[in-house]
C-alpha positions as CSV (number, residue, x, y, z in Angstrom):
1,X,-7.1,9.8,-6.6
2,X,-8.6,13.1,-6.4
3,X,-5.4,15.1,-6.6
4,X,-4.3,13.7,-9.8
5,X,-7.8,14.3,-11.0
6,X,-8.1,17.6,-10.2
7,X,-4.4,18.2,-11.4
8,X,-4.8,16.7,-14.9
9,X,-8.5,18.3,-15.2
10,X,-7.1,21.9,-14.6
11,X,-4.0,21.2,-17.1
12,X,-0.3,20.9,-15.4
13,X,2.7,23.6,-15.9
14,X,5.2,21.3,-18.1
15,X,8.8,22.5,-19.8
16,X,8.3,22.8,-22.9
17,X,10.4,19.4,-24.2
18,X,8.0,17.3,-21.4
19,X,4.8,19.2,-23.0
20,X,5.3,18.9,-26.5
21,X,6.3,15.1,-26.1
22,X,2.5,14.9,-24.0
23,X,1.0,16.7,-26.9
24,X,2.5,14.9,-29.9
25,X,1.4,11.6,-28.2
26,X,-2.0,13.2,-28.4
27,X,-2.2,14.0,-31.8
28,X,-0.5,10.9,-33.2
29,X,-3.5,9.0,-30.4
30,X,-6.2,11.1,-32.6
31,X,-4.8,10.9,-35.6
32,X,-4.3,14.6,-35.6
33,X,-0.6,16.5,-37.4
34,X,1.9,16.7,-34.7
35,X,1.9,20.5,-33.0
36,X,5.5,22.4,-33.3
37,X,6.9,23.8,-30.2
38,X,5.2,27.2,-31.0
39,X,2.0,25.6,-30.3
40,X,2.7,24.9,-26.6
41,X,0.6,26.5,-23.7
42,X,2.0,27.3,-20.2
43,X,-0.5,24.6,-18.8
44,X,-0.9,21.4,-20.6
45,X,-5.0,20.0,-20.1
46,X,-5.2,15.9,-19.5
47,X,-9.3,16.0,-19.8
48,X,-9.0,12.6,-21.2
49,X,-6.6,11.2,-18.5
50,X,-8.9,12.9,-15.8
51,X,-11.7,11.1,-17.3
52,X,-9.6,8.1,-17.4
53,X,-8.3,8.1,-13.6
54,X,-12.2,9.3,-12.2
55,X,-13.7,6.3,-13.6
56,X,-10.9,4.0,-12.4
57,X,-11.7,5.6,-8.9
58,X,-15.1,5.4,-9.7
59,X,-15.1,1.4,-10.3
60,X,-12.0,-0.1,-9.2
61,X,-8.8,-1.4,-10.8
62,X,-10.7,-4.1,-12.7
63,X,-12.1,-1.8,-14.7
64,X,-8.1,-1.4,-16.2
65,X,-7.4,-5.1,-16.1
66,X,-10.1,-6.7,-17.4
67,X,-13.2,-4.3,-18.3
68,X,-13.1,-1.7,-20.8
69,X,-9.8,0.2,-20.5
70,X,-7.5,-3.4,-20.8
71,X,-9.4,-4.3,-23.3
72,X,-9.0,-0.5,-25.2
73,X,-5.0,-1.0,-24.0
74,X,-4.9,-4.6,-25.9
75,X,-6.9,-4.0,-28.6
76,X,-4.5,-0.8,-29.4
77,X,-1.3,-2.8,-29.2
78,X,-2.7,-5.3,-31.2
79,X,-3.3,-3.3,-34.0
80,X,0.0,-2.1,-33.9
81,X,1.1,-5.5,-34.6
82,X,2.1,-6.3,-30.4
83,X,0.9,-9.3,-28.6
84,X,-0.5,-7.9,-25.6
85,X,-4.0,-9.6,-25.6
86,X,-7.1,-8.8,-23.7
87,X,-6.4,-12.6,-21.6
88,X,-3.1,-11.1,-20.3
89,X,-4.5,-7.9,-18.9
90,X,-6.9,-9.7,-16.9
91,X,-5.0,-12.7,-15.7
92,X,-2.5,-9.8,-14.8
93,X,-2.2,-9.4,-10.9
94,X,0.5,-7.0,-8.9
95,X,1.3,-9.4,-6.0
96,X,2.3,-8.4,-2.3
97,X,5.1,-9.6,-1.2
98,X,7.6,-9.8,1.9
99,X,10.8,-7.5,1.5
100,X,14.3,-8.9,1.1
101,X,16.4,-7.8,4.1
102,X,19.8,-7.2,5.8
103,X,21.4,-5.9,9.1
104,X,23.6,-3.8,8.3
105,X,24.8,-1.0,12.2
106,X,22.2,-2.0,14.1
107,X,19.2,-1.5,11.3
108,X,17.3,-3.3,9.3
109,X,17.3,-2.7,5.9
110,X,14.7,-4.0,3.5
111,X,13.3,-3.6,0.1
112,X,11.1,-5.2,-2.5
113,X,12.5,-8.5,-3.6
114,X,13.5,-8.9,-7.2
115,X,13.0,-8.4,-9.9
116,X,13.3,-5.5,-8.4
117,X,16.7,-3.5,-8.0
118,X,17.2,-3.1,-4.4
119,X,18.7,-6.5,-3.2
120,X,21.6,-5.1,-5.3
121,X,21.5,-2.2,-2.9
122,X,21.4,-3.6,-0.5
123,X,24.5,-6.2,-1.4
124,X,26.2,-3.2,-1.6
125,X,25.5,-1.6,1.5
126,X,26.2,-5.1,3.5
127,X,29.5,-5.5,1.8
128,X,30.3,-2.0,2.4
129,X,30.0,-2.1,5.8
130,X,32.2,-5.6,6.1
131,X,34.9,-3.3,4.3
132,X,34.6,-0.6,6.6
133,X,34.8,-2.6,9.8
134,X,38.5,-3.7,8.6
135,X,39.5,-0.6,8.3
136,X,39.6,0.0,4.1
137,X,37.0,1.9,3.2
138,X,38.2,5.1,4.8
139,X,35.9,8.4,5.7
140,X,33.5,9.6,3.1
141,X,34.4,10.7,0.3
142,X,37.9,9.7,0.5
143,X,40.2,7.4,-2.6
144,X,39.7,4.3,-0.2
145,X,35.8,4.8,0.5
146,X,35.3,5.5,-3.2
147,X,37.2,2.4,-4.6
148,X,36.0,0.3,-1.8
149,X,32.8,1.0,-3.5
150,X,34.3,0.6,-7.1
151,X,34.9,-2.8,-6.5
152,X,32.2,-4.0,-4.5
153,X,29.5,-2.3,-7.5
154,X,31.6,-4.9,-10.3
155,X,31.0,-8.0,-8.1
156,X,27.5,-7.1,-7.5
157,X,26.3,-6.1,-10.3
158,X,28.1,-9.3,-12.2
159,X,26.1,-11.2,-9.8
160,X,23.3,-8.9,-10.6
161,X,22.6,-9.5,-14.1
162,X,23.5,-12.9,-13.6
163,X,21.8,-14.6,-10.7
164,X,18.6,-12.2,-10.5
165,X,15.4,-12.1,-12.5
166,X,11.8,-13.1,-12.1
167,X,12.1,-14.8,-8.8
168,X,10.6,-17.9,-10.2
169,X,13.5,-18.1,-12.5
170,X,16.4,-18.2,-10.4
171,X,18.5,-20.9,-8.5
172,X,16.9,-19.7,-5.2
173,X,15.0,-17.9,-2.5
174,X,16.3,-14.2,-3.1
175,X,17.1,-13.8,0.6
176,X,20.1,-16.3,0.1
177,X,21.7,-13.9,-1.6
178,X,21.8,-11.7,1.4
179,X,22.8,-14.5,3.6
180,X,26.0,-14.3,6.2
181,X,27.7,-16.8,4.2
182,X,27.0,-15.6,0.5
183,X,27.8,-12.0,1.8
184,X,30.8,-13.9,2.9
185,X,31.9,-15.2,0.0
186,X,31.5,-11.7,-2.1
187,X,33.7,-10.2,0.4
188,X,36.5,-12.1,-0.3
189,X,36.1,-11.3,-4.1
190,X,35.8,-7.6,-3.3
191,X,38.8,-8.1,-0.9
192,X,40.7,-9.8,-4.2
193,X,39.9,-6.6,-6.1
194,X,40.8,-3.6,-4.0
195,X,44.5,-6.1,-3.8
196,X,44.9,-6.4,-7.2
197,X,42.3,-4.0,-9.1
198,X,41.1,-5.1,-12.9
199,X,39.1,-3.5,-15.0
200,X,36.0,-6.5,-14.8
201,X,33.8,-7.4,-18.0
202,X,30.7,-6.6,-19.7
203,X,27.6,-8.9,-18.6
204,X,24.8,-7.2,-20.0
205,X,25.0,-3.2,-21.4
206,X,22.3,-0.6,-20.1
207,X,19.4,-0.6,-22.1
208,X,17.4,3.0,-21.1
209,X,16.6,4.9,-18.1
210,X,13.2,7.2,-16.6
211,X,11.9,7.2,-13.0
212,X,10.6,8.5,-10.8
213,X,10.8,8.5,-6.6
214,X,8.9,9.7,-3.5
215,X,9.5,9.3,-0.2
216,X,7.0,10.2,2.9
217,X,6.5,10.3,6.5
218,X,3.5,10.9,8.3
219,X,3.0,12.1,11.9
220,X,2.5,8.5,13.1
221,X,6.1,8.0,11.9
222,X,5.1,5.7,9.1
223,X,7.4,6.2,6.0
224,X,6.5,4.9,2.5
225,X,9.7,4.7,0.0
226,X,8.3,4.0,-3.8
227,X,9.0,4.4,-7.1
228,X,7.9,3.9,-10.2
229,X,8.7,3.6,-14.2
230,X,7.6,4.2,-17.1
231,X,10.8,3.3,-19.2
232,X,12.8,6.1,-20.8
233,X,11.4,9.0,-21.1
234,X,7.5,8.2,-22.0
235,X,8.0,4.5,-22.4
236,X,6.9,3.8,-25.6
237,X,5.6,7.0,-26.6
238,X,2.4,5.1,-27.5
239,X,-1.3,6.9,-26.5
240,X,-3.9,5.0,-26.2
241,X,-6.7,6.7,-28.0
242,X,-9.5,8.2,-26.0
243,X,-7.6,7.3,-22.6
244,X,-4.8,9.6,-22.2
245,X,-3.1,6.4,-21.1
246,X,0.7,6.3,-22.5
247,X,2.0,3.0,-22.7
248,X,5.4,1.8,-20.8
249,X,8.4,-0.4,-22.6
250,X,9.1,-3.0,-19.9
251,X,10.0,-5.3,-22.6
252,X,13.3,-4.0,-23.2
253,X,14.5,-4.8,-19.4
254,X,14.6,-8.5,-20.2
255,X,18.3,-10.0,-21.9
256,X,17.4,-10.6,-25.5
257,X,19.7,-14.0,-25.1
258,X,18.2,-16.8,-24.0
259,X,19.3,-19.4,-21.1
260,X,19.8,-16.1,-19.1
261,X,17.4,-16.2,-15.6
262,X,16.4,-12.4,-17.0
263,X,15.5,-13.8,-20.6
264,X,12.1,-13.1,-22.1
265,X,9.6,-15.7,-21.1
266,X,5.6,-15.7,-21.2
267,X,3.9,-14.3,-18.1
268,X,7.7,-13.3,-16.4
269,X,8.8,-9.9,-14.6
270,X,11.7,-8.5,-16.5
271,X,14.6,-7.6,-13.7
272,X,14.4,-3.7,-13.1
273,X,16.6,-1.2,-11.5
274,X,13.7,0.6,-9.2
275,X,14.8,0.3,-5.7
276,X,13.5,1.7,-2.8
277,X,15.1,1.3,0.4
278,X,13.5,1.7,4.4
279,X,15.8,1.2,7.4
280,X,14.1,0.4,10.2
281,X,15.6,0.4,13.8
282,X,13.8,-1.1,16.7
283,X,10.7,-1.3,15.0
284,X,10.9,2.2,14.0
285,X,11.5,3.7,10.5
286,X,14.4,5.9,10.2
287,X,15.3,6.2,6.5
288,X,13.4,5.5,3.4
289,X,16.0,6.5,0.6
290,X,15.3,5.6,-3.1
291,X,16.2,7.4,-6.8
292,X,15.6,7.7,-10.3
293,X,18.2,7.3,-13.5
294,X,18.1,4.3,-14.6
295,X,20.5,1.5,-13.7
296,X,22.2,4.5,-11.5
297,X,19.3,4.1,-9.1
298,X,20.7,0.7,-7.8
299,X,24.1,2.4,-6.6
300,X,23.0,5.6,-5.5
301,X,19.7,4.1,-3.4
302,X,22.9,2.1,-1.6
303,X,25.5,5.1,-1.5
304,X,22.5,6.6,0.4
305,X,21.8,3.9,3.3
306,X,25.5,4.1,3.5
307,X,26.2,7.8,4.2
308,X,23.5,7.9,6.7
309,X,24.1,4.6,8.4
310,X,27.5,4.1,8.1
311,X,29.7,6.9,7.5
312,X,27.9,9.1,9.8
313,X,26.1,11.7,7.4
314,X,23.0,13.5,7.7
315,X,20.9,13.1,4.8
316,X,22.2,16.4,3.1
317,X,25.8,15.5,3.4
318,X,24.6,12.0,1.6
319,X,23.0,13.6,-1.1
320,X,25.8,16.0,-2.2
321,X,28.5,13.4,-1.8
322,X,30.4,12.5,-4.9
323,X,29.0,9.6,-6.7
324,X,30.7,7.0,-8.3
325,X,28.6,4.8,-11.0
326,X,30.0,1.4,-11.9
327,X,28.8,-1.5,-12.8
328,X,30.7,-4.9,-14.2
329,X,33.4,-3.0,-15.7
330,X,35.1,0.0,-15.6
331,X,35.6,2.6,-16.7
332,X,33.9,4.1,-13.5
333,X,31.8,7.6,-13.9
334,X,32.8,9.6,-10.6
335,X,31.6,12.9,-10.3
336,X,34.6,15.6,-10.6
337,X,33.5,17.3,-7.1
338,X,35.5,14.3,-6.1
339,X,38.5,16.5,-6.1
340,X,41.8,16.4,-8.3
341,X,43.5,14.3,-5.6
342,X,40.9,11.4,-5.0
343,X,41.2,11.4,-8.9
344,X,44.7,11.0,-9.3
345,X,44.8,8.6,-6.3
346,X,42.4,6.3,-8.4
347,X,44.2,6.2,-11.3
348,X,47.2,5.5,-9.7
349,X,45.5,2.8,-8.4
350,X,44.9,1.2,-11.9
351,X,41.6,2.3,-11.8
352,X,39.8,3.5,-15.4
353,X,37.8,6.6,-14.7
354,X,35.5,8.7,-16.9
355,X,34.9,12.0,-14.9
356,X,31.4,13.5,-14.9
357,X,30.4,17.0,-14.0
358,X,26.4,16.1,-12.8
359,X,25.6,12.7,-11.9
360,X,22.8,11.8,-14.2
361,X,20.7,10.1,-11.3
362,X,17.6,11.8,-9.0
363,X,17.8,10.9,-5.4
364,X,15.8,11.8,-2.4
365,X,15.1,10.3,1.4
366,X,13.7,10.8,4.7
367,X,15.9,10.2,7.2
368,X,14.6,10.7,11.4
369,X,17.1,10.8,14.1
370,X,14.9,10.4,17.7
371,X,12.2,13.1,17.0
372,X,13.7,14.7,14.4
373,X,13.0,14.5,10.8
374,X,14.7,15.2,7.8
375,X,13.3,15.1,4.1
376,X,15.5,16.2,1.2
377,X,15.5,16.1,-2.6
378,X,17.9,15.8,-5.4
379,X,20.5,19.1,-5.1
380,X,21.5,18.5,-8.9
381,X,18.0,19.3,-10.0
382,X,16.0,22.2,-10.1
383,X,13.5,21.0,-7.8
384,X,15.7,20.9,-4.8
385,X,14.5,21.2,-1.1
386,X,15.2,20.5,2.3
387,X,12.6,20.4,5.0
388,X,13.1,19.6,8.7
389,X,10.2,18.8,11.8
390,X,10.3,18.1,15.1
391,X,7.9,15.4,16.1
C-alpha cells in the first residue's frame, strides 16, 4: 500500500471537475463552506486518506470491518438516517471464489462468477463464436458481425437481468448458464432474431455508471484482470469525517421490484456490471481484457475476447473497432466510425439505431502472442498508450 500512501500524502494532479468534487466532499465531511472552482490547487493533498490507508497497512483489514474505521463508517451513515450498522461491517467478508468459465477457439475463458458482470461476457463471446462458425457473423466490423452481435447482446442481457443475481438467489449453479446445452438453446433464439429482427423489450433500465480497470503482466507471465466501482462518479458523494473515506452506492444495482433474483434482500450482492475477463491457453495466460462505463462494460469486455480470439485482431485493432451497445431492446448505440454503409445496411435490416460519435465506455487489455506482449489502453480517452515486450 505504500504507493497509494505516498501518492495521497504528496497530493495528486486532478482536473479540475474530479478535484473540486474531492474537495467539496471534504468540506461538507468537516462541516466547512463548499470551495468554488477558483479555489482549486494543481495538486489536491489526501493527508487524511494517507492516514487512513497507513494504518489499515499498519493493522490489517479488520481494523475497517470491525475496529474503529467500520465502526466510524456505520456510525456516519447512521446518523444520516441509513441502516448500515456496526454488526454488518464486521460480519462482512469478500469471499474467494472459483471463476465461471467457457471454451471458446481453443481458450479458456473465465471470470468472476456473478453477481458479477462477466458471465454475460462471456455468454456473448460463446454465442458469438457458434454464429461465426456457420458462417453469419461476417469479418470485423462488417453489417453481419455487428448485428450478429445486436442480437445476441438482447437475448443475453434479457437473460441477464433476469436469471442472474446474488448466486444464492438464483435457480442454479452459474456455470449452467455457460453449459453446451443452455448455450444451445440461446443460439437458436439469436438464430430466430438475425431471421426475423424485432426491436426486444425493456427488463430493467440502467441505473448509473463509474469504473475503473487495470490489467497487468509480470515477467513470470502471470496476468491479473480487475476492476473496481465506486458507483457513478463518487458513489454517494458521502465523506466520512476524519477518514478521507468516500462512501460507494451499491444499493442502487439491486431491482427495486421485488420477486426479482436481483431484488434487495438483507446480507445479498446486488448484480453488477464489473467484468474482467482472462483467457488462458494451455495453462498459459494470453488475454486479460476488462472496462469501465457502466453496464457498457459487459459488451465491450466481450467485443474484446472476441476481436482477439475470434476475428483475428491484435489488441489495437480490438480496441478501435466500432462498438455497438445494446442491451434488451433497441435502439442500438453504434459508434458512427462504423461507416455510412454498415449504417444503412442495419437499418435496412429493421434495425433501430442511435449513432454515437465516442463510445462512452473505458477499455483496456493485455494480450501475449508466444513471447510477445501487448498492453494497451482506451484510444477514446486521453490517457491512451500502447506498450509492447519481448519476453
Amino acid at each position: 500500500m505504500a504507493p497509494a500512501i505516498r501518492i495521497a500524502r504528496e497530493g495528486l494532479a486532478l482536473d479540475p471537475a474530479t478535484a473540486l468534487a474531492w474537495l467539496k466532499m471534504q468540506a461538507a465531511a468537516e462541516g466547512r463552506p463548499a470551495p468554488d472552482r477558483a479555489e482549486v490547487p494543481p495538486i489536491v493533498p489526501m493527508q487524511q486518506l494517507a492516514e487512513t490507508l497507513e494504518a489499515i497497512a499498519d493493522a490489517g483489514q479488520s481494523l475497517f470491518y470491525s475496529g474503529r474505521l467500520g465502526q466510524a463508517i456505520a456510525d456516519h451513515v447512521a446518523k444520516l438516517g441509513g441502516i448500515l450498522t456496526r454488526e454488518d461491517m464486521a460480519a462482512y467478508v469478500a469471499p474467494i471464489v472459483e471463476p465461471v468459465t467457457v471454451e471458446v477457439r481453443g481458450r479458456s475463458l473465465a471470470t468472476p462468477p456473478p453477481a458479477s458482470g462477466g458471465l454475460t461476457s462471456l455468454q456473448i463471446a460463446a454465442l458469438f463464436d457458434r454464429v461465426d462458425r456457420l458462417g453469419k457473423a461476417g469479418p470485423a466490423g462488417s453489417a453481419e458481425a455487428i448485428e450478429a452481435l445486436l442480437e445476441i447482446d438482447k437475448i443475453v442481457w434479457e437473460e441477464r437481468l433476469t436469471k442472474l443475481g446474488d448466486p444464492t438467489a438464483m435457480a442454479g449453479p452459474p456455470q449452467e448458464l455457460l453449459a453446451e446445452s443452455h448455450l444451445d438453446e440461446l443460439l437458436d433464439r439469436v438464430l430466430a432474431g438475425l431471421a426475423n429482427p424485432k426491436p426486444g423489450r425493456i427488463v430493467a433500465p440502467d441505473p448509473l455508471r463509474g469504473t475503473v480497470h487495470l490489467a497487468a503482466a509480470d515477467a513470470e507471465g502471470n496476468v491479473v484482470a480487475w476492476t473496481q466501482t465506486h458507483g457513478g462518479g463518487f458513489g454517494s458523494g458521502i465523506m466520512v469525517p476524519g477518514t478521507g473515506i468516500v462512501l460507494g452506492h451499491g444499493m442502487c444495482r439491486f431491482d427495486p421490484r421485488p420477486g426479482w433474483v436481483n431484488s434487495i434482500a438483507p446480507g445479498k450482492r446486488p448484480l453488477h456490471n464489473m467484468a474482467p475477463v482472462i483467457a488462458v491457453k494451455e495453462g498459459r495466460a494470453v488475454l486479460a481484457v476488462g472496462a469501465s462505463g457502466g453496464r457498457t462494460i459487459v459488451n465491450n469486455s466481450a467485443a474484446l475476447a472476441i476481436g482477439c480470439l475470434i476475428q483475428g485482431q491484435n489488441g489495437v485493432e480490438a480496441l478501435a473497432s466500432p462498438r455497438l451497445q445494446c442491451e434488451t431492446m433497441e435502439p442500438a448505440s453504434i459508434e458512427v466510425s462504423a461507416g455510412k454503409e454498415c449504417l444503412a445496411a442495419l437499418r435496412a435490416r429493421g434495425h433501430t439505431l442511435k449513432e454515437a460519435q465516442v463510445d462512452p465506455g473505458a477499455a483496456h487489455l493485455i494480450a501475449r502472442d508466444g513471447d510477445l506482449w501487448l498492453g494497451a489502453a482506451e484510444p477514446r480517452r486521453q490517457t491512451s498508450g500502447v506498450a509492447t515486450a519481448d519476453k
